[in-house]
C-alpha positions as CSV (number, residue, x, y, z in Angstrom):
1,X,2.1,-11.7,9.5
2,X,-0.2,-11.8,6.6
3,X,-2.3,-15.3,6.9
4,X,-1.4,-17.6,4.2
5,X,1.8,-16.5,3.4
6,X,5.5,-16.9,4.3
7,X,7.7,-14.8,5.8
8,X,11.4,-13.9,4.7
9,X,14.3,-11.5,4.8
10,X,15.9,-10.5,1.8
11,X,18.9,-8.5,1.0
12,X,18.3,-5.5,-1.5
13,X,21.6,-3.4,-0.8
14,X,24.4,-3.4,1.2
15,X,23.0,-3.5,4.8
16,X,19.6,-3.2,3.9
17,X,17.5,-6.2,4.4
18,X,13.8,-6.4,3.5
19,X,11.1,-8.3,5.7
20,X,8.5,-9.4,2.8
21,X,5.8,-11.7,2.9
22,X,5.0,-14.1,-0.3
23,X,2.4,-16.2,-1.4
24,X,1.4,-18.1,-4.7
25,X,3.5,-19.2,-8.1
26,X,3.1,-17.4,-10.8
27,X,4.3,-13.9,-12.5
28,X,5.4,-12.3,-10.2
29,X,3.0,-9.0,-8.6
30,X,4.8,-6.5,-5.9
31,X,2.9,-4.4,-3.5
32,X,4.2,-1.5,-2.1
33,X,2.4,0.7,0.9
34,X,2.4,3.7,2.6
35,X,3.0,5.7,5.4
36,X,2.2,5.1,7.9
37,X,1.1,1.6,6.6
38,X,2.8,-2.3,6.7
39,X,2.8,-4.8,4.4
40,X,-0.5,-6.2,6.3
41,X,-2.4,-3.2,4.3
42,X,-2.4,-5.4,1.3
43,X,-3.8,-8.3,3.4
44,X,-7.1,-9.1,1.9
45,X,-5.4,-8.6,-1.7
46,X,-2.2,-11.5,-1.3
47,X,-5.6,-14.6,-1.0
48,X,-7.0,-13.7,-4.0
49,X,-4.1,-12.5,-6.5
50,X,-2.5,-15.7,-5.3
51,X,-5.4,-18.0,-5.8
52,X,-5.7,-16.4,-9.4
53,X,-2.2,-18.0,-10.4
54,X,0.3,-14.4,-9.3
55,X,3.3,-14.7,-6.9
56,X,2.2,-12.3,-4.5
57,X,5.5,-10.5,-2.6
58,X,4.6,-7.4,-0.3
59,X,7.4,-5.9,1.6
60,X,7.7,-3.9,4.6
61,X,9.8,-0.9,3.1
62,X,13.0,0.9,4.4
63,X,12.1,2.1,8.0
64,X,8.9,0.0,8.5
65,X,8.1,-3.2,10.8
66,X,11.4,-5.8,11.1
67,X,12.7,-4.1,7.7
68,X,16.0,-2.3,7.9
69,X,15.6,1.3,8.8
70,X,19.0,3.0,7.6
71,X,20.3,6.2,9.8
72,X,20.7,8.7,7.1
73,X,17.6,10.6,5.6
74,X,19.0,10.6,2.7
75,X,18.6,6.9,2.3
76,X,14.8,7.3,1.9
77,X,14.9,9.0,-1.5
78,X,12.9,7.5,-5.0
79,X,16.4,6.4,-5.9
80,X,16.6,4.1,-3.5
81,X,13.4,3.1,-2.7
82,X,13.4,2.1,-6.5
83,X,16.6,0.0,-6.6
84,X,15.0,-1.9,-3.4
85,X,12.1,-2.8,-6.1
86,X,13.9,-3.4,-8.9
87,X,16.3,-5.6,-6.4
88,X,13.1,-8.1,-5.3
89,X,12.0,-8.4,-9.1
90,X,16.2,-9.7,-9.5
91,X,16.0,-11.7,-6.2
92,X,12.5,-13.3,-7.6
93,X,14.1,-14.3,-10.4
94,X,11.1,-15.1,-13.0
95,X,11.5,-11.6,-15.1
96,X,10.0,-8.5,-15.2
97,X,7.2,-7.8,-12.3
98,X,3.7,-6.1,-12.0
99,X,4.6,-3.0,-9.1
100,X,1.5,-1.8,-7.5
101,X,1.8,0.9,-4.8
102,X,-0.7,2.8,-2.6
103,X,0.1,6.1,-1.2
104,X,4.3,6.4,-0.8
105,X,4.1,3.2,-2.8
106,X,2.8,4.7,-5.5
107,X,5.5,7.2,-6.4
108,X,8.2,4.0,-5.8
109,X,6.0,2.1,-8.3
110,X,5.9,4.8,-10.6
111,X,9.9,6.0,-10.2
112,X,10.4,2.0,-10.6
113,X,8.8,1.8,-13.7
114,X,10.7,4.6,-15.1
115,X,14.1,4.0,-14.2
116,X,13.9,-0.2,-14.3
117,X,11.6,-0.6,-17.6
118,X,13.1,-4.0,-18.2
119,X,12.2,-5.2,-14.9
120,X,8.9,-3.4,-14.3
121,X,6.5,-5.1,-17.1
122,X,3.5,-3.5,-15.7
123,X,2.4,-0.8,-13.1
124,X,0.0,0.8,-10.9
125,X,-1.2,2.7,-8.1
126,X,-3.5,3.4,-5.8
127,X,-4.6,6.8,-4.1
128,X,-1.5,8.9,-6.0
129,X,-1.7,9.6,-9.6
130,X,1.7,9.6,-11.7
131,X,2.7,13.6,-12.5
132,X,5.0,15.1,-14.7
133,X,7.8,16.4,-12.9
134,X,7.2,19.9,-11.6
135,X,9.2,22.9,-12.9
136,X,10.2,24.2,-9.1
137,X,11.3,22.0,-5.5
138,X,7.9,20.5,-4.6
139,X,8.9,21.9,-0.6
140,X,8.8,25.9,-2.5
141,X,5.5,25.3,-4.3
142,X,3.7,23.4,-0.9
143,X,4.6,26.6,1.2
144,X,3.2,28.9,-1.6
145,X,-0.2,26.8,-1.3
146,X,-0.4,26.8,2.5
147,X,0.2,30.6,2.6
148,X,1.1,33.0,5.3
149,X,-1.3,30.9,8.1
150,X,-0.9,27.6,7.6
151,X,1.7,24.8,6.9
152,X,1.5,21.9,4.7
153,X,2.0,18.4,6.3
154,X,5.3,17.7,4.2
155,X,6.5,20.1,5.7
156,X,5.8,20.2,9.1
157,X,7.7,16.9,8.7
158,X,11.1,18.4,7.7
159,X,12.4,18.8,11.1
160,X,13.4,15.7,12.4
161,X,12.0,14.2,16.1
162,X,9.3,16.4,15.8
163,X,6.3,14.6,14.4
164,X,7.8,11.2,15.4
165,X,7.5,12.4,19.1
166,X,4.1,13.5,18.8
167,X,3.2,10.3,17.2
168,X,5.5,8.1,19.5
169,X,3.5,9.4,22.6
170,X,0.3,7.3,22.3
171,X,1.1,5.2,19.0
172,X,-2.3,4.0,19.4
173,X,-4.3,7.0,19.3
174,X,-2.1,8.9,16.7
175,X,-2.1,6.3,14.1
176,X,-6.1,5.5,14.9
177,X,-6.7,9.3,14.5
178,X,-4.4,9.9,11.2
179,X,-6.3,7.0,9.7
180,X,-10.2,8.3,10.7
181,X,-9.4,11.5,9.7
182,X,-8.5,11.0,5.7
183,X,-11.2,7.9,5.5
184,X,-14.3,7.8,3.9
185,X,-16.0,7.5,6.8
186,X,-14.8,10.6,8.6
187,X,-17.4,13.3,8.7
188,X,-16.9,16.6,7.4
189,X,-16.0,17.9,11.2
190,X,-13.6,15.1,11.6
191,X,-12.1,15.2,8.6
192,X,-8.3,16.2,8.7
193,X,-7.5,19.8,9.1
194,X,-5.4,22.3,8.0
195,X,-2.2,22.8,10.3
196,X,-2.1,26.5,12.0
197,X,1.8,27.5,12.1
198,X,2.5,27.1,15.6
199,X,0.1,24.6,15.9
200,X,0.8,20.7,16.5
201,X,0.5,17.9,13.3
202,X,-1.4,15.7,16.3
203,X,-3.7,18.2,16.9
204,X,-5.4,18.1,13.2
205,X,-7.2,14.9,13.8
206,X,-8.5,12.7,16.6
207,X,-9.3,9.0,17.2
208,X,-13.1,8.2,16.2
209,X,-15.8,7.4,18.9
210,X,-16.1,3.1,17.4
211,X,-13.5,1.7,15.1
212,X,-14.5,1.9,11.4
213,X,-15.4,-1.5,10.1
214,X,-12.8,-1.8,8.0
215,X,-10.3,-1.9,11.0
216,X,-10.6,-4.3,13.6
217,X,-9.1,-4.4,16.7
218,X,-6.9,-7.1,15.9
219,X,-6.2,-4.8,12.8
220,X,-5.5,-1.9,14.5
221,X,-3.4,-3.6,16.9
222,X,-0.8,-5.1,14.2
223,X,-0.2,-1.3,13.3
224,X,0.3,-0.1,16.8
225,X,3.0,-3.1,18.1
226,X,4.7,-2.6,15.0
227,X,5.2,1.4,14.9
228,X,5.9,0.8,19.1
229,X,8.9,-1.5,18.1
230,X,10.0,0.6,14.8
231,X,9.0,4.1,15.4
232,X,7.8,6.5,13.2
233,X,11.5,8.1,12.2
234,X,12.3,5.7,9.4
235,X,8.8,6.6,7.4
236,X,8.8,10.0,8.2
237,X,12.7,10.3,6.5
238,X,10.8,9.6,3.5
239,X,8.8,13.2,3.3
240,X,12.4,14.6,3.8
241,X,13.4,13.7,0.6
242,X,10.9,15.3,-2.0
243,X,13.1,18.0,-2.7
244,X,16.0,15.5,-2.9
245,X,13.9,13.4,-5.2
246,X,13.3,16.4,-7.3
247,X,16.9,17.0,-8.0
248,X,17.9,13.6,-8.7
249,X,15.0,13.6,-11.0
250,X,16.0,16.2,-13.6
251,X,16.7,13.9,-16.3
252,X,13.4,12.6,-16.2
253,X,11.3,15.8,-16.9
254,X,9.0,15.1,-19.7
255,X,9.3,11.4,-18.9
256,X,6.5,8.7,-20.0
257,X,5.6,5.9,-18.0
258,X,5.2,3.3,-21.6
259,X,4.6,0.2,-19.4
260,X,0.5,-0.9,-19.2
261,X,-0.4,0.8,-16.1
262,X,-3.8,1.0,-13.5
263,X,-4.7,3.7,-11.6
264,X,-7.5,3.5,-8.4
265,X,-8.9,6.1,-6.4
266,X,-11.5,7.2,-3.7
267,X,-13.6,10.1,-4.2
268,X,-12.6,11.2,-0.5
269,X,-9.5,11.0,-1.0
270,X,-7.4,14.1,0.4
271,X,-4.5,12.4,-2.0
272,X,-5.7,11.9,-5.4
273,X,-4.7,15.1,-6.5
274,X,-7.9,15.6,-9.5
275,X,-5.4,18.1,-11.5
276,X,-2.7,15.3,-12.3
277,X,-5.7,12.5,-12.6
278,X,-7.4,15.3,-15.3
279,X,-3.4,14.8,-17.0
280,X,-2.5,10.9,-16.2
281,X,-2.8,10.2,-19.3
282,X,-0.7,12.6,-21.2
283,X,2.1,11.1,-18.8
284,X,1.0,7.3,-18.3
285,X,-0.5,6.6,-21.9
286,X,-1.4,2.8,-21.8
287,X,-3.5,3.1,-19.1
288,X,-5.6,0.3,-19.2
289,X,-8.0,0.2,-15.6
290,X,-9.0,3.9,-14.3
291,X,-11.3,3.5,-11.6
292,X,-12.7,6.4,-8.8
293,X,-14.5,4.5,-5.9
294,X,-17.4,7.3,-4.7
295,X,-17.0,7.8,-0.7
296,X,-13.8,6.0,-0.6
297,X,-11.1,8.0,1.5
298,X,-7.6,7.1,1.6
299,X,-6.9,3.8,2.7
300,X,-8.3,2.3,-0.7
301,X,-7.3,-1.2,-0.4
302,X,-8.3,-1.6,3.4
303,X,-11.5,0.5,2.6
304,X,-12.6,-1.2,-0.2
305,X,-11.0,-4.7,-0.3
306,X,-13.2,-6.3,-2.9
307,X,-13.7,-3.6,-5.3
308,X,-9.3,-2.7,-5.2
309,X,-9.3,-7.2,-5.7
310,X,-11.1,-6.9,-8.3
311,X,-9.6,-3.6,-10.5
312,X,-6.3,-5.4,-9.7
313,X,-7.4,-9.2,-11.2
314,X,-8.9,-7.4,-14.3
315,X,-5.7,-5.2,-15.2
316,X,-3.3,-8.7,-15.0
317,X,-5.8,-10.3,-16.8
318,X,-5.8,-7.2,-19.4
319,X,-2.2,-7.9,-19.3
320,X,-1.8,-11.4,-19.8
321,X,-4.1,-11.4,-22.8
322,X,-2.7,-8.9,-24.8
323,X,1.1,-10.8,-24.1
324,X,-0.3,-14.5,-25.2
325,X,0.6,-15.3,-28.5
C-alpha cells in the first residue's frame, strides 16, 4: 500500500484485472514501473502530484503484486501492456492522461503514446529513452554485442524457470543485490557485471554490506513479501517478448512520438542508453523537460525523490500552460 491513497481492482481485459492505487482529483497522471519494481516505487511522487491538483493512479502491471499474472508469455508484449494503459485512462473517465514510466514502464508509456494518441495527452519517462525502431530483432543485435564470452541479461532471461529460480531462492537477497548493483551508490567493484556464458544471472551482483538510504527496511521489505507471494515469472515474461514486440511493431518504423513529452535520467545509469538520448529528439520532438541527474543509478525516482517530483511538477505545469486559453 502506498500511504495516502486508495486501493482498487480494475478490469483492463478479459481476465485481467489491475491492482492500482489512486490519489487526488484532477487530470489524470499514470505511473508505470519496472522490473523488478511495484507500484510503491512511485511512492514519494503520488503526495506531491496529488497535492498539486493531478489524479495520481499507479498500477501494479501484468504479473506484479495482487495484479493478474496471465499464463502465456505472449501476454506480456507492448501490445498489451499498452491496451492495459490506454484501458485505465477509459476506466478514469476524465480524457486523455499524462503516462509516465520508469524502466519497463517507459517503453509501455512510450508504445501508449504511439498507438493511443487520443488518450495519451502527454508522456514521459524515466531511466529509458524513446528509440526509433531498430532495423533487425533486438534478441540478434544483443547477442552480436555480448560476443563469443558473454551473454546479455535479456537473454539470459529467454528460457523460462531459470532466472525466476535463482531469484525465487532468497527473494530477499536477489532483489537487494539487483538493486545495489545498478545504483548510484554501488562502487565500481560492485557494480553489475557482465554475465560469463555458463555462468549464473545471480552471480553478477550481491547484496551491499548497509542498506542504501534510499531503501529502508520497511522499503525493502514491501518488495520482498510481494515478489514471495507473486514470483518473479510474470515480470520476467516481459523480456521474452522484445522480439515479439519488434514484429508487431513494423508499422511503426519511422514513427514520432507528437505528444509533449519528459525525459529523466541518472548519470549511472546502466539503462539510459546515451546513443538514443544523443537522437530523442529526432524521434520525440516536443520534448519539453530533459534532465540527467550526475551520480544517479537506476532507480531514479527512489534515488532521487525530490529532484524526479520536481522535473515531473514542472513538465504538467509546462503542459497546462501552453493548453489554457
Amino acid at each position: 500500500m502506498i500511504p495516502g491513497t486508495e486501493r482498487r481492482l480494475v478490469t483492463v481485459a478479459p481476465g485481467v484485472n489491475l491492482e492500482l492505487f489512486e490519489a487526488g482529483a484532477g487530470p489524470a497522471v499514470i505511473l508505470l514501473h519496472g522490473f523488478p519494481e511495484l507500484a510503491y516505487s512511485w511512492r514519494h511522487q503520488v503526495g506531491p502530484l496529488a497535492a498539486a491538483g493531478y489524479r495520481v493512479i499507479v498500477p501494479n502491471q501484468r504479473g506484479y503484486g495482487a495484479s493478474s499474472a496471465p499464463a502465456p508469455v505472449e501476454a506480456y508484449d507492448l501490445e498489451s501492456l499498452a491496451a492495459d494503459v490506454a484501458a485505465l485512462v477509459r476506466w478514469a473517465g476524465a480524457g486523455p492522461a499524462v503516462v509516465i514510466g520508469h524502466d519497463w514502464g517507459a517503453p509501455v508509456a512510450w508504445h501508449a503514446a504511439l498507438r493511443y494518441p487520443g488518450l495519451v495527452r502527454a508522456v514521459g519517462s524515466l531511466s529509458v529513452p524513446h528509440a526509433a525502431r531498430p532495423s533487425r530483432p533486438p534478441l540478434e543485435l544483443m547477442r552480436e554485442a555480448a560476443g563469443p564470452d558473454h551473454i546479455h541479461y535479456i537473454d539470459y532471461f529467454q528460457q523460462p524457470g531459470v532466472a525466476e529460480a535463482e531469484f525465487e531462492a532468497d527473494v530477499r537477497a536477489g532483489l537487494l543485490g539487483f538493486y545495489w548493483s545498478i545504483s548510484g551508490d554501488a562502487p565500481r567493484d560492485e557494480r553489475f557485471r557482465p554475465i560469463r556464458r555458463g555462468a549464473r544471472f545471480i552471480d553478477s551482483f550481491a547484496p551491499p554490506a548497509q542498506l542504501p538510504a534510499w531503501l529502508t527496511a520497511a522499503d525493502l521489505e514491501v518488495y520482498v513479501e510481494a515478489f514471495t507471494l507473486s514470483g518473479f515469472r510474470g515480470g520476467l515474461n516481459w523480456y521474452r517478448n522484445v522480439d515479439r514486440n519488434w514484429e508487431r511493431s513494423a508499422d511503426l518504423a519511422g514513427a514520432v512520438v507528437r505528444q509533449p513529452a519528459l525525459f529523466v535520467t541518472g548519470s549511472r545509469d546502466p539503462a539510459r542508453n546515451p546513443p538514443a538520448i544523443e537522437r530523442l529528439r529526432d524521434v520525440v520532438p516536443d520534448l519539453r523537460v530533459f534532465a540527467i541527474l550526475e551520480g544517479c543509478g537506476h532507480w531514479t525516482q527512489q534515488e532521487r525523490p525530490a529532484e524526479v517530483t520536481g522535473a515531473i511538477l514542472r513538465f504538467l505545469r509546462d503542459i497546462d500552460a501552453r493548453a489554457a486559453p
